[in-house]
PDB file as gemmi writes it, atoms N, CA and C in Angstrom:
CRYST1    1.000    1.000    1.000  90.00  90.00  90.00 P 1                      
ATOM      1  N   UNK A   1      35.921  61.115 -80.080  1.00  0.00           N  
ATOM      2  CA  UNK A   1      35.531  60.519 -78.850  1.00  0.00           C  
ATOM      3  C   UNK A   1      35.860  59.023 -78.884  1.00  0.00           C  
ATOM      4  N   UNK A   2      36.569  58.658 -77.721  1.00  0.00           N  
ATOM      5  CA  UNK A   2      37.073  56.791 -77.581  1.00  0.00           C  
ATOM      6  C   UNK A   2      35.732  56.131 -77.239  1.00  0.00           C  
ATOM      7  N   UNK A   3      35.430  55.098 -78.284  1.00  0.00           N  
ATOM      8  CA  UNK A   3      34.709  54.186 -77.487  1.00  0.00           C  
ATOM      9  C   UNK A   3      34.994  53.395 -76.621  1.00  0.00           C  
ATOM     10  N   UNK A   4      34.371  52.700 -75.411  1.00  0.00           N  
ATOM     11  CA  UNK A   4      34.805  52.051 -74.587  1.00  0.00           C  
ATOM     12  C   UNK A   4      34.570  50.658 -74.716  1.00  0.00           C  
ATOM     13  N   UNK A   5      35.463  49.748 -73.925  1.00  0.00           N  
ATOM     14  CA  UNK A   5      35.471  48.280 -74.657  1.00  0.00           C  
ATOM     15  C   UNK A   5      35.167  47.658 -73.503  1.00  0.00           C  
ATOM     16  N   UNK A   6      33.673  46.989 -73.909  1.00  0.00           N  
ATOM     17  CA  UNK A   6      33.048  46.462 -73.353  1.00  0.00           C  
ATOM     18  C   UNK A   6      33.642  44.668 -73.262  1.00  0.00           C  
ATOM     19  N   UNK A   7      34.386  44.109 -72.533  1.00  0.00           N  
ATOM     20  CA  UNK A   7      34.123  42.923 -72.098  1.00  0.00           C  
ATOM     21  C   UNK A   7      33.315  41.554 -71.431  1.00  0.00           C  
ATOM     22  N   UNK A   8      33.640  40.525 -71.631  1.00  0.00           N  
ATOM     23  CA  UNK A   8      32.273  39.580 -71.593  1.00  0.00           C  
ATOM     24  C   UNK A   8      32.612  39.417 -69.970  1.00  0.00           C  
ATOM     25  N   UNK A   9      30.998  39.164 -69.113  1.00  0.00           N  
ATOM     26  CA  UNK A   9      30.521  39.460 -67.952  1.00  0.00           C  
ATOM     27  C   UNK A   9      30.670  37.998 -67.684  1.00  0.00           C  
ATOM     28  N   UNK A  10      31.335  37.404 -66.096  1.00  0.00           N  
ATOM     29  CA  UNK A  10      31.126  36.581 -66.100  1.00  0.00           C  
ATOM     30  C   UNK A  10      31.832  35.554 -65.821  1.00  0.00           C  
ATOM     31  N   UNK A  11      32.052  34.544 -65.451  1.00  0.00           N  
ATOM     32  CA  UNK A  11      33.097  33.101 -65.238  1.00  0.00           C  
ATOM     33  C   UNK A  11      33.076  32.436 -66.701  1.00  0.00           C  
ATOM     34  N   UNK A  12      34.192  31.844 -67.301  1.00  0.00           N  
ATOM     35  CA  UNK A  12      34.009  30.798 -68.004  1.00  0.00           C  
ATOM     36  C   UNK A  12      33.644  29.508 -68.020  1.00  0.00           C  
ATOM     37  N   UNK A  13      33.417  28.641 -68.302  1.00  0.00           N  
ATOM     38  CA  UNK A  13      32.215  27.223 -67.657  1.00  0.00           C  
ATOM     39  C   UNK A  13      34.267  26.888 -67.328  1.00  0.00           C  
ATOM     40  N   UNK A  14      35.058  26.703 -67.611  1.00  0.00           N  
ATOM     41  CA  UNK A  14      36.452  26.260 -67.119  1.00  0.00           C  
ATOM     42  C   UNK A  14      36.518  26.895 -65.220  1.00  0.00           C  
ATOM     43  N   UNK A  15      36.489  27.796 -65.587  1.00  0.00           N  
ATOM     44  CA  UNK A  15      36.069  28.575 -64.054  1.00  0.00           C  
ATOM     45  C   UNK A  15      35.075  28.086 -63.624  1.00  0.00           C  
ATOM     46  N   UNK A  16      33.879  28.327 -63.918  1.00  0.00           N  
ATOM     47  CA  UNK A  16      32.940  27.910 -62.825  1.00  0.00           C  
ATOM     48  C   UNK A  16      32.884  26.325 -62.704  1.00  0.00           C  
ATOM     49  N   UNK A  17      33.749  25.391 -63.426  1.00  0.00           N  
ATOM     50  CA  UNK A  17      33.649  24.222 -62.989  1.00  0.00           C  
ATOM     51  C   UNK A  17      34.542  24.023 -61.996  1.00  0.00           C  
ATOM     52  N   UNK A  18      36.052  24.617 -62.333  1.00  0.00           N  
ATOM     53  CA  UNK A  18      36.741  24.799 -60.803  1.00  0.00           C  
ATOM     54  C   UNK A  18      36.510  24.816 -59.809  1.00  0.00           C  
ATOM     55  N   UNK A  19      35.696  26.397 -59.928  1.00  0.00           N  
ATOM     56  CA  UNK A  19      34.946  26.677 -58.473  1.00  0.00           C  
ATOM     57  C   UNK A  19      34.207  25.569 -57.600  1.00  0.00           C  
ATOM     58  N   UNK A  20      33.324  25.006 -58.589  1.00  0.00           N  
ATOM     59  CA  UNK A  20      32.686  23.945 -58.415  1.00  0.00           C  
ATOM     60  C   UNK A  20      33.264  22.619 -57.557  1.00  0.00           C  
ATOM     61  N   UNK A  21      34.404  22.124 -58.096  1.00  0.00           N  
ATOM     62  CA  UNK A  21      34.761  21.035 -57.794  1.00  0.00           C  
ATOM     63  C   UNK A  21      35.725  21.447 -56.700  1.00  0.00           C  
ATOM     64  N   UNK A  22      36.099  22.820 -56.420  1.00  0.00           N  
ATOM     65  CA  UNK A  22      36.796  23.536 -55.781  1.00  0.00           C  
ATOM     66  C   UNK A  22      35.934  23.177 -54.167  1.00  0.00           C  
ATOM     67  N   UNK A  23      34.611  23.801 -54.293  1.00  0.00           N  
ATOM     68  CA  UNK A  23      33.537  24.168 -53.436  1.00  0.00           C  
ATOM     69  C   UNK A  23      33.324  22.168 -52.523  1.00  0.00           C  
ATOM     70  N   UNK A  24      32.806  21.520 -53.722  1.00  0.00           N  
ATOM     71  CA  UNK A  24      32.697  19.990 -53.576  1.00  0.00           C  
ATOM     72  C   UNK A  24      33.594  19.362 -52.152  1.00  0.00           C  
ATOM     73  N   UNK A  25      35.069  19.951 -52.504  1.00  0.00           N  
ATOM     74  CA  UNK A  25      35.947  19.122 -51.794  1.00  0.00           C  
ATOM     75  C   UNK A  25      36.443  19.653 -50.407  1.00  0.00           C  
ATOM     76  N   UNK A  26      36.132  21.497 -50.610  1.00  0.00           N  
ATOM     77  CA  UNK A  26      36.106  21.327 -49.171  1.00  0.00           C  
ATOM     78  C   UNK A  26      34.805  20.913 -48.190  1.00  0.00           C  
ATOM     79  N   UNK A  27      33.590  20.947 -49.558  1.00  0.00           N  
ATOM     80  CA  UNK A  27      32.699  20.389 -48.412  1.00  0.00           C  
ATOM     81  C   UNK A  27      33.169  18.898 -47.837  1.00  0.00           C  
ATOM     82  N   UNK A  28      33.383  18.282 -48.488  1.00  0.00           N  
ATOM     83  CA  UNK A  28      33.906  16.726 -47.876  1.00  0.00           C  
ATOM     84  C   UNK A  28      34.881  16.701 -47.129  1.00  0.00           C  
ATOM     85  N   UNK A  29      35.877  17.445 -46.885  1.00  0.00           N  
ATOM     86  CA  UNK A  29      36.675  18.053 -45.974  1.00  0.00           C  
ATOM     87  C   UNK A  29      35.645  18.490 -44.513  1.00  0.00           C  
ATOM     88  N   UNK A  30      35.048  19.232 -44.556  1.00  0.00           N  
ATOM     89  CA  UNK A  30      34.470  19.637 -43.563  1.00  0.00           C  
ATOM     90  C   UNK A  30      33.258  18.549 -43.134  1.00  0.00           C  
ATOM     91  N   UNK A  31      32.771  18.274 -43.995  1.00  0.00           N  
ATOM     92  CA  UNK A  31      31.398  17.243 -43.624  1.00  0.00           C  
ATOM     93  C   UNK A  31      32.253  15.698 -43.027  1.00  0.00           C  
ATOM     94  N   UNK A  32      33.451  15.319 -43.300  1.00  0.00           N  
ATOM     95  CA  UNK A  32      34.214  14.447 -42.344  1.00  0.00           C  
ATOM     96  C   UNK A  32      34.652  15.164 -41.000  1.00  0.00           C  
ATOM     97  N   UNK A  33      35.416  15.996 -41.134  1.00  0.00           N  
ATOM     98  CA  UNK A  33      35.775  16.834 -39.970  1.00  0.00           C  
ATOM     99  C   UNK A  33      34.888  17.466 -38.868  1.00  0.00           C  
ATOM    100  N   UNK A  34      33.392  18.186 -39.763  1.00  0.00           N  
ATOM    101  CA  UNK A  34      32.922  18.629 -38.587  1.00  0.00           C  
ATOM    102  C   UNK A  34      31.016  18.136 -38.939  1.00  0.00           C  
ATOM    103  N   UNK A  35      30.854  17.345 -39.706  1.00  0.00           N  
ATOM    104  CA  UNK A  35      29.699  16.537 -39.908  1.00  0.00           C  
ATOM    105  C   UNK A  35      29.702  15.945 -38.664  1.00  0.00           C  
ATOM    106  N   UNK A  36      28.221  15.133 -38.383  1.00  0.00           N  
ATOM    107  CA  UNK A  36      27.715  14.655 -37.360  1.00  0.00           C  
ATOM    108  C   UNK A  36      28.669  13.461 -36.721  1.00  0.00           C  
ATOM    109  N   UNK A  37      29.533  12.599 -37.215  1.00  0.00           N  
ATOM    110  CA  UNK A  37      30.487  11.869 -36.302  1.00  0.00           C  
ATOM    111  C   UNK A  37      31.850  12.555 -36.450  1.00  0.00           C  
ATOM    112  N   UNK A  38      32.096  13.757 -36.423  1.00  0.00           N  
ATOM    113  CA  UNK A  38      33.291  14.909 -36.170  1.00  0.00           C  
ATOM    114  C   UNK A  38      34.119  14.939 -35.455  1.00  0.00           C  
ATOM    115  N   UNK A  39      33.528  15.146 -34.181  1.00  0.00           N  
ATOM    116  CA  UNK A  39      34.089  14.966 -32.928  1.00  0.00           C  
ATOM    117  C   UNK A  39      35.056  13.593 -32.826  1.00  0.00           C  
ATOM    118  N   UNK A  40      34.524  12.351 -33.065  1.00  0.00           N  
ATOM    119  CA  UNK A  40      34.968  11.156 -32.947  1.00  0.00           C  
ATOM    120  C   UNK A  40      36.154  11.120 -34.256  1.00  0.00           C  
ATOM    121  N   UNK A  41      35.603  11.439 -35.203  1.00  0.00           N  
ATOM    122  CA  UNK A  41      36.909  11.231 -36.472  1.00  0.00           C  
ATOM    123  C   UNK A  41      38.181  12.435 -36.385  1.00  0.00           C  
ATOM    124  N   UNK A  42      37.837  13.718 -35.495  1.00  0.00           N  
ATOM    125  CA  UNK A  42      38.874  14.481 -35.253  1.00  0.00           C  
ATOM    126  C   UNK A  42      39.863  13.904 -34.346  1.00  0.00           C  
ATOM    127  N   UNK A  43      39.366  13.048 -33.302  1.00  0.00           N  
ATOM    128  CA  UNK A  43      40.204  12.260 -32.607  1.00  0.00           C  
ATOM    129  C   UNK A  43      41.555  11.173 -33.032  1.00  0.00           C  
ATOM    130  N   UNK A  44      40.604  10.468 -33.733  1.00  0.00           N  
ATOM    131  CA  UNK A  44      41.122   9.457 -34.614  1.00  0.00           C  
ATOM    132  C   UNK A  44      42.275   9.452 -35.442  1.00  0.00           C  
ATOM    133  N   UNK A  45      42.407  11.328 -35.786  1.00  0.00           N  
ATOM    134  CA  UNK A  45      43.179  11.383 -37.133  1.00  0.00           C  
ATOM    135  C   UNK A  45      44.429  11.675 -36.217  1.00  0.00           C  
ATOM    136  N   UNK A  46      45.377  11.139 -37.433  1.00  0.00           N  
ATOM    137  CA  UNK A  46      46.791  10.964 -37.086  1.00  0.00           C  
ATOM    138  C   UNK A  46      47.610  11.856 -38.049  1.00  0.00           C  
ATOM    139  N   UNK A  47      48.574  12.298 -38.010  1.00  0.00           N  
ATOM    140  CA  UNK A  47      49.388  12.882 -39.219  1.00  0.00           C  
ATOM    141  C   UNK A  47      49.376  12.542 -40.484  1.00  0.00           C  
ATOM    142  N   UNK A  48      49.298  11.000 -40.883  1.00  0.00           N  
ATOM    143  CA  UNK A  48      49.362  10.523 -42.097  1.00  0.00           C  
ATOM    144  C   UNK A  48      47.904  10.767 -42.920  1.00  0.00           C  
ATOM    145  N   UNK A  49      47.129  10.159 -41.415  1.00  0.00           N  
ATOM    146  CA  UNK A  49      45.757  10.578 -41.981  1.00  0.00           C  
ATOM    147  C   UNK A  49      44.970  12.120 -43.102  1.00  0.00           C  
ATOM    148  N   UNK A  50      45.608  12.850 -41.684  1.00  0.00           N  
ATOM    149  CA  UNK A  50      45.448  14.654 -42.239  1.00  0.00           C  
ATOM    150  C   UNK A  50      46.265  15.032 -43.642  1.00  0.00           C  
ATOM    151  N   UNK A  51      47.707  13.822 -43.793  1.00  0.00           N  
ATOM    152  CA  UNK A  51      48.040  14.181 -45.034  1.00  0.00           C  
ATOM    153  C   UNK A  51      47.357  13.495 -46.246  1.00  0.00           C  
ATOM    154  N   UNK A  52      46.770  12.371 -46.152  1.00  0.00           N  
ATOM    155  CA  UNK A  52      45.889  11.643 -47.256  1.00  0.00           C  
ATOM    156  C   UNK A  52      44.499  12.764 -47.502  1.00  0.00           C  
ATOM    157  N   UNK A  53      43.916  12.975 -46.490  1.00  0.00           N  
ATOM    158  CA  UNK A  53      43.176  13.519 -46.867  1.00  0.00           C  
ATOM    159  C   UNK A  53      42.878  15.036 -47.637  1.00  0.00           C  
ATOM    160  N   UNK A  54      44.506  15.747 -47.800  1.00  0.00           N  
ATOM    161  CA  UNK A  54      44.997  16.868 -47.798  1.00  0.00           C  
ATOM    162  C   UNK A  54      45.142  16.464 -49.649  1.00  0.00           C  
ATOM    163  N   UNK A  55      45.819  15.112 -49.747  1.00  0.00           N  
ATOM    164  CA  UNK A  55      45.836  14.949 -51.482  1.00  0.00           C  
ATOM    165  C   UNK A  55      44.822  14.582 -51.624  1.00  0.00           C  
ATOM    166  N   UNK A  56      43.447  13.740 -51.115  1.00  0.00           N  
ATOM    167  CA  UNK A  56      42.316  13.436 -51.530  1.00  0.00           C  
ATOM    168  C   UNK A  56      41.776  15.053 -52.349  1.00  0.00           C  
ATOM    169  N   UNK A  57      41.710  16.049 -51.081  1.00  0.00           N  
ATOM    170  CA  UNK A  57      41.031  16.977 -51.732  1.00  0.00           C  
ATOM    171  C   UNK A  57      41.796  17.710 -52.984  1.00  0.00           C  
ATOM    172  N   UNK A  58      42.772  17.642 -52.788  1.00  0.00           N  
ATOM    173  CA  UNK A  58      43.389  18.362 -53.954  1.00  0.00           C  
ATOM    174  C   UNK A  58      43.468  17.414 -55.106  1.00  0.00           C  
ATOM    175  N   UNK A  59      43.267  16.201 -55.195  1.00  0.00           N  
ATOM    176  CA  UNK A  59      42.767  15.614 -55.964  1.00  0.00           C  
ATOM    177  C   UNK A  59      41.479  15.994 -56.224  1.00  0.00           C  
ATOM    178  N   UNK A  60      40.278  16.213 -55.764  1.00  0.00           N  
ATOM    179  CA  UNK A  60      39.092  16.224 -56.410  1.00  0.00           C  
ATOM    180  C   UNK A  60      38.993  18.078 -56.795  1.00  0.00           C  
ATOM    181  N   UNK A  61      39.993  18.704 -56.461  1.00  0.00           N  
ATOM    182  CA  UNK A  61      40.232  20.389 -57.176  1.00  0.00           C  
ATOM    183  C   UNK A  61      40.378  19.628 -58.612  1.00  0.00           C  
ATOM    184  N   UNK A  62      41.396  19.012 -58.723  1.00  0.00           N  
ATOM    185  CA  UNK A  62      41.981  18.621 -59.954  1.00  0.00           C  
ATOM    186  C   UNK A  62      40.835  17.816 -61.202  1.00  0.00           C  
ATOM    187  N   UNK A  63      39.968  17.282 -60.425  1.00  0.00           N  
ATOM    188  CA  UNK A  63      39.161  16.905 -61.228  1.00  0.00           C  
ATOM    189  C   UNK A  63      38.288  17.510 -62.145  1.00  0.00           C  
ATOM    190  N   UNK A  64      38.013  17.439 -63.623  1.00  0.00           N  
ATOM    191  CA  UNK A  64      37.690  18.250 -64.560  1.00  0.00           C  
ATOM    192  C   UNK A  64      35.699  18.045 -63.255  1.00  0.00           C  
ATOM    193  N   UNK A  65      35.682  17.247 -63.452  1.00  0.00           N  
ATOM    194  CA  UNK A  65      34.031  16.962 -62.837  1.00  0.00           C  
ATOM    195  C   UNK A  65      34.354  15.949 -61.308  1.00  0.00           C  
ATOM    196  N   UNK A  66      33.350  16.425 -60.299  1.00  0.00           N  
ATOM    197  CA  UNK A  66      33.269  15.170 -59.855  1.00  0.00           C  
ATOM    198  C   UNK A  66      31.725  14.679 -59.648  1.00  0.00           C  
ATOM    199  N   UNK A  67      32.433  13.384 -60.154  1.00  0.00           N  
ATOM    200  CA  UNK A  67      31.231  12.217 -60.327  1.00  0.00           C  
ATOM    201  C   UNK A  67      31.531  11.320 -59.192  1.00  0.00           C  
ATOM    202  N   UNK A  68      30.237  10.199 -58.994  1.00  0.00           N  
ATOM    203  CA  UNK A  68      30.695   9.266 -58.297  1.00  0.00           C  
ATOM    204  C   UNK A  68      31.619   8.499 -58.383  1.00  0.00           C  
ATOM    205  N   UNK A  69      31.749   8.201 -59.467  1.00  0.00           N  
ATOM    206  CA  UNK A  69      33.050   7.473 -60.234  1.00  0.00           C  
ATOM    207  C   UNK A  69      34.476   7.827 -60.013  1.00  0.00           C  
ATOM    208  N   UNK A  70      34.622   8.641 -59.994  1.00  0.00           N  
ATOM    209  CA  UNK A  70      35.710  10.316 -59.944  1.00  0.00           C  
ATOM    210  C   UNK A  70      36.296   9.998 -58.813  1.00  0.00           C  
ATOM    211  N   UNK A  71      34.704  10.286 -58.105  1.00  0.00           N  
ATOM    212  CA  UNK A  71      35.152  10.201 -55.978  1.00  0.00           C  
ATOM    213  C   UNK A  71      35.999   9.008 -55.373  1.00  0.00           C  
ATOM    214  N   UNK A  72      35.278   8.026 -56.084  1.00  0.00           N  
ATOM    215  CA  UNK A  72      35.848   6.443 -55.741  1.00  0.00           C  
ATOM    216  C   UNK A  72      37.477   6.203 -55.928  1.00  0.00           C  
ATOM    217  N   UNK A  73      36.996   7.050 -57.239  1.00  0.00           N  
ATOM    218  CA  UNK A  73      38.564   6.557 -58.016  1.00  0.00           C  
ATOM    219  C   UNK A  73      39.946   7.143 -57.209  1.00  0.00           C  
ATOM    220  N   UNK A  74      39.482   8.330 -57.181  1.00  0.00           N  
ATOM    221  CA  UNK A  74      40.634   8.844 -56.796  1.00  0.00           C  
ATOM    222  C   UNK A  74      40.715   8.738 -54.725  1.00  0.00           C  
ATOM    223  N   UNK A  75      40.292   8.009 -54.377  1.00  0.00           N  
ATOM    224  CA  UNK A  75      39.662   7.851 -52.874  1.00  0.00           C  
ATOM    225  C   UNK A  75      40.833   6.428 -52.582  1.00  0.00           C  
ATOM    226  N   UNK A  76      40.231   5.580 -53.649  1.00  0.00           N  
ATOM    227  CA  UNK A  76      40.871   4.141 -54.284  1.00  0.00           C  
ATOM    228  C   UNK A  76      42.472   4.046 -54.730  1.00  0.00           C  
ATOM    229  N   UNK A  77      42.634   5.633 -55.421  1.00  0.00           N  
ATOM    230  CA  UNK A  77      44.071   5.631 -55.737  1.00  0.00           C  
ATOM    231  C   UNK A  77      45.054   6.107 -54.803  1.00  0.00           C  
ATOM    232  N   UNK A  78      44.377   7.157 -53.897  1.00  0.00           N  
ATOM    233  CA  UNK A  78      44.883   7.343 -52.699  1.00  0.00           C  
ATOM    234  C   UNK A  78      45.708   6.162 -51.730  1.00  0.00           C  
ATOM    235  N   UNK A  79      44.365   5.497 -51.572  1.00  0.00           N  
ATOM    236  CA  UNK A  79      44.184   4.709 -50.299  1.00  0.00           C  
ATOM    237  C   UNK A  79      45.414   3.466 -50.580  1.00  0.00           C  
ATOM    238  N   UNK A  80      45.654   3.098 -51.966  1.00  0.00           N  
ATOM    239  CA  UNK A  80      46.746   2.510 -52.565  1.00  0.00           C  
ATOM    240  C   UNK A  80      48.057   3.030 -52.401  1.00  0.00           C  
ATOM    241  N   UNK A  81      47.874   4.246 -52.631  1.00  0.00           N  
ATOM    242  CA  UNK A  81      49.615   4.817 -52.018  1.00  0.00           C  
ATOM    243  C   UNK A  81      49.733   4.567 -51.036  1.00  0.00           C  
ATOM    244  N   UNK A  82      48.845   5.046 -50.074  1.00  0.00           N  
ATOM    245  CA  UNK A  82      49.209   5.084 -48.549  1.00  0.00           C  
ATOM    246  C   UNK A  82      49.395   3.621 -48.040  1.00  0.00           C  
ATOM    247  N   UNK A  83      48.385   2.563 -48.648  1.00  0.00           N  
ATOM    248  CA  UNK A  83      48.848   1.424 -48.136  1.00  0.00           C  
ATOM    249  C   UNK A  83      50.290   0.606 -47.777  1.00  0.00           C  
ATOM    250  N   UNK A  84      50.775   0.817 -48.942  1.00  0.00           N  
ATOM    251  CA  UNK A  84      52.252   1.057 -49.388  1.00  0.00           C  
ATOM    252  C   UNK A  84      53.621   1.483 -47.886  1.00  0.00           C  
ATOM    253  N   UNK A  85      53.164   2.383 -46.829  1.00  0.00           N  
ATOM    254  CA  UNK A  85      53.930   3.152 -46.199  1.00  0.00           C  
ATOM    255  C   UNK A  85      53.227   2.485 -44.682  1.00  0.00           C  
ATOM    256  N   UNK A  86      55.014   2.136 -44.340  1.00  0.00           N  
ATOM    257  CA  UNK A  86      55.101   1.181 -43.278  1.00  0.00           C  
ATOM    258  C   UNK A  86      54.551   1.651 -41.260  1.00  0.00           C  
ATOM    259  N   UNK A  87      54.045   3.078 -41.718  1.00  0.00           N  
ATOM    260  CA  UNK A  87      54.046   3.953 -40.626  1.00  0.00           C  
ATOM    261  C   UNK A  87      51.828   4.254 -40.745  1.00  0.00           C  
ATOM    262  N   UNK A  88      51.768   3.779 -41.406  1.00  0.00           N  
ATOM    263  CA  UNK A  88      50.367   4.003 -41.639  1.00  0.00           C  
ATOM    264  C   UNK A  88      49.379   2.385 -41.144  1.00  0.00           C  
ATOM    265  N   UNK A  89      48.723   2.282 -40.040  1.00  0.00           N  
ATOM    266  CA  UNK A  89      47.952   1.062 -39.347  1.00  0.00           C  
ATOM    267  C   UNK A  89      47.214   0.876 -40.573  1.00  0.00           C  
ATOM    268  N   UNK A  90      46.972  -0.270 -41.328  1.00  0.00           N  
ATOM    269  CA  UNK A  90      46.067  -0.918 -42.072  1.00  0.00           C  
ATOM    270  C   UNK A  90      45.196  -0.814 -41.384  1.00  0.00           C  
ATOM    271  N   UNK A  91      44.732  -1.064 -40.422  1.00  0.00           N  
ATOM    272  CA  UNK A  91      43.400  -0.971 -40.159  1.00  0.00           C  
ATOM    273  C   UNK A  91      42.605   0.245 -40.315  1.00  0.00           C  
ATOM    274  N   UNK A  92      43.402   1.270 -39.406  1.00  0.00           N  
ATOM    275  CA  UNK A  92      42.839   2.246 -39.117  1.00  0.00           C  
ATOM    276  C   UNK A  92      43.013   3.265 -40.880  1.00  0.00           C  
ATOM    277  N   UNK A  93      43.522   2.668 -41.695  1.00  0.00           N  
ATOM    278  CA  UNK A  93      43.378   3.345 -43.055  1.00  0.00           C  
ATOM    279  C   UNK A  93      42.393   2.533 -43.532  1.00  0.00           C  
ATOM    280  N   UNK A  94      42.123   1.615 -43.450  1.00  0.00           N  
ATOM    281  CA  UNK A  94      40.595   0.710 -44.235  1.00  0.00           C  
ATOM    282  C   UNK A  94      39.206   1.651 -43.363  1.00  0.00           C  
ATOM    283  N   UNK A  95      39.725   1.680 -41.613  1.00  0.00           N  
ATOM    284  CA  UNK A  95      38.125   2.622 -41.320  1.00  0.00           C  
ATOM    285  C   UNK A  95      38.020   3.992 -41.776  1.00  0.00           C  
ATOM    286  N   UNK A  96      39.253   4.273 -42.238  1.00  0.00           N  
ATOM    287  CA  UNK A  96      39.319   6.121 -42.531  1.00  0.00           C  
ATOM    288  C   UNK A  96      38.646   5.959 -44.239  1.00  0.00           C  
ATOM    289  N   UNK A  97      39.237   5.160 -45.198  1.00  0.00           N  
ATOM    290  CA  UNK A  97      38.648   5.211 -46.009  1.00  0.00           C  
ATOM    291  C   UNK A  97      37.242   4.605 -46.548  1.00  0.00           C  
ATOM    292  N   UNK A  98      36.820   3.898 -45.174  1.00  0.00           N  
ATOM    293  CA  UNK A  98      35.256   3.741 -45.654  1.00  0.00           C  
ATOM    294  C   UNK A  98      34.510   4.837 -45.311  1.00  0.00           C  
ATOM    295  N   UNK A  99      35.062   5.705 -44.153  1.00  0.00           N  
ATOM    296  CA  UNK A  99      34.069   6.868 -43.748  1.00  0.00           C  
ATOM    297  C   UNK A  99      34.101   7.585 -44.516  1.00  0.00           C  
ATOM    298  N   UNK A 100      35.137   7.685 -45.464  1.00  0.00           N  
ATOM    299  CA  UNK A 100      35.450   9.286 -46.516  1.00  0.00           C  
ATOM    300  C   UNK A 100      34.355   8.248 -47.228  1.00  0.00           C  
ATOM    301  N   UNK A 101      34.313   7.409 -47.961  1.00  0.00           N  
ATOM    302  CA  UNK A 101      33.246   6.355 -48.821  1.00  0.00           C  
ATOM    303  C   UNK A 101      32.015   7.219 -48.479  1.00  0.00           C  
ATOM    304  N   UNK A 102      31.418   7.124 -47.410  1.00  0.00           N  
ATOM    305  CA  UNK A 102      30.280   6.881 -47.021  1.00  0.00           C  
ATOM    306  C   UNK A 102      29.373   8.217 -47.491  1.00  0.00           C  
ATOM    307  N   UNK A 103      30.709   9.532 -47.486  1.00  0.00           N  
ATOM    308  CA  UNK A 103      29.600  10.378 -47.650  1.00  0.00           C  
ATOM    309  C   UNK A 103      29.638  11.282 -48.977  1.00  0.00           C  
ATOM    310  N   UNK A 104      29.441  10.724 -49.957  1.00  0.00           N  
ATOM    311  CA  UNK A 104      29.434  10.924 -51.208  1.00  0.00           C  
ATOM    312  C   UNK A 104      28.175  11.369 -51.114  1.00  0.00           C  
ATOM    313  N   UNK A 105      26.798  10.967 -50.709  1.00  0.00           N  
ATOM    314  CA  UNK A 105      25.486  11.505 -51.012  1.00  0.00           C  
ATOM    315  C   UNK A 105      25.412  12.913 -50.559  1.00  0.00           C  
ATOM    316  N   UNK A 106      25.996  12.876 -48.978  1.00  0.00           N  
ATOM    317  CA  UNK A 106      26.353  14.356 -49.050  1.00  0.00           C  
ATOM    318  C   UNK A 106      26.619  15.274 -49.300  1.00  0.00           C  
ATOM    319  N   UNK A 107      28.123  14.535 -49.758  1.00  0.00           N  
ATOM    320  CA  UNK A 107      28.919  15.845 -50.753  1.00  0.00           C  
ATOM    321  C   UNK A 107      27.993  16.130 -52.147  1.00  0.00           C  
ATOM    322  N   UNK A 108      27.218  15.192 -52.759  1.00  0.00           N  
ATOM    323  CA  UNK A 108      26.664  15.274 -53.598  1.00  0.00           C  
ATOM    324  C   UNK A 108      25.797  16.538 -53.277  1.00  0.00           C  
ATOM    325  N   UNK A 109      24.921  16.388 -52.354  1.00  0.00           N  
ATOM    326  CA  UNK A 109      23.715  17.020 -51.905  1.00  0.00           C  
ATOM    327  C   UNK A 109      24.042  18.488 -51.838  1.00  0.00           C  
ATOM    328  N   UNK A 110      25.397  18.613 -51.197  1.00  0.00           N  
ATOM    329  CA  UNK A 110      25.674  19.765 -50.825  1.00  0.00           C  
ATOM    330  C   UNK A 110      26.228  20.633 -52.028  1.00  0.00           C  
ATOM    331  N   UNK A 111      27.191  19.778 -52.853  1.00  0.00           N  
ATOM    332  CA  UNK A 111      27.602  20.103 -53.946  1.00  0.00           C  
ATOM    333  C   UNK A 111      26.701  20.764 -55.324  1.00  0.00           C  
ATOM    334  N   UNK A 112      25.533  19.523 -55.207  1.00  0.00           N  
ATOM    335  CA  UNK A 112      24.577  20.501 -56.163  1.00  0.00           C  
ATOM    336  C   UNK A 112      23.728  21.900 -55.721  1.00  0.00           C  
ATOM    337  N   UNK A 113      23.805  21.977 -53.684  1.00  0.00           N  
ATOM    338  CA  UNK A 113      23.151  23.062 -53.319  1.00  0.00           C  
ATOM    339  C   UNK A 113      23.763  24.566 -53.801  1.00  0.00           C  
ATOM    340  N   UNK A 114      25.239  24.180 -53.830  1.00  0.00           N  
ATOM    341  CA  UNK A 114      25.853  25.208 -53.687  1.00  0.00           C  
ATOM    342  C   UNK A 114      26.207  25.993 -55.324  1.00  0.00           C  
ATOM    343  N   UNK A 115      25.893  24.639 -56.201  1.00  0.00           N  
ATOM    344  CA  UNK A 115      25.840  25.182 -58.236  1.00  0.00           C  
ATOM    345  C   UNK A 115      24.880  26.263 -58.241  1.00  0.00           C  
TER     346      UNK A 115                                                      
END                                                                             
């Protein structure tokens, strides 16, 4: 008679941190997009915009953790490329990246709801 081979049940903490930081970034995706000033920042966004924010999040997939530190950083390293590109309003990239700023407590909040 074959015994049967029992395998381990379960995500690996590599996986479930993915998921995790996976989960994190589209909440910040959505909590800009359709959070309480939504309406007004869906307006606002421009092509370049929708593409910064498209590597923001796939930047914070990429992140082993995200921390506050993490968020900034890579928010900061973004916002540096894009500055760079002659088709993108300085201004209106300094108000886009203070609003993504702003809601870190959120994403936080939501982020630990959802661990």
């Amino acid at each position: 008679m074959e015994k049967k081979k029992v395998g381990k049940k379960g995500l690996s903490a590599k996986a479930a941190i993915g998921i995790g930081v996976g989960v994190a970034a589209l909440s910040a995706a959505a909590y800009v997009l359709f959070g309480p000033q939504g309406k007004k920042n869906r307006k606002v966004i421009r092509g370049w915009a929708v593409k910064m924010k498209g590597e923001i999040i796939e930047e914070f997939e990429n992140a082993k953790e995200l921390t506050e530190s993490v968020y900034y950083d890579i928010i900061d390293k973004v916002q540096a490329r894009y500055s760079k590109f002659k088709n993108v309003d300085k201004e209106e990239l300094a108000l886009l990246i203070k609003d993504i700023k702003k809601h870190w407590k959120a994403i936080k909040k939501d982020h630990v709801t959802k661990k």
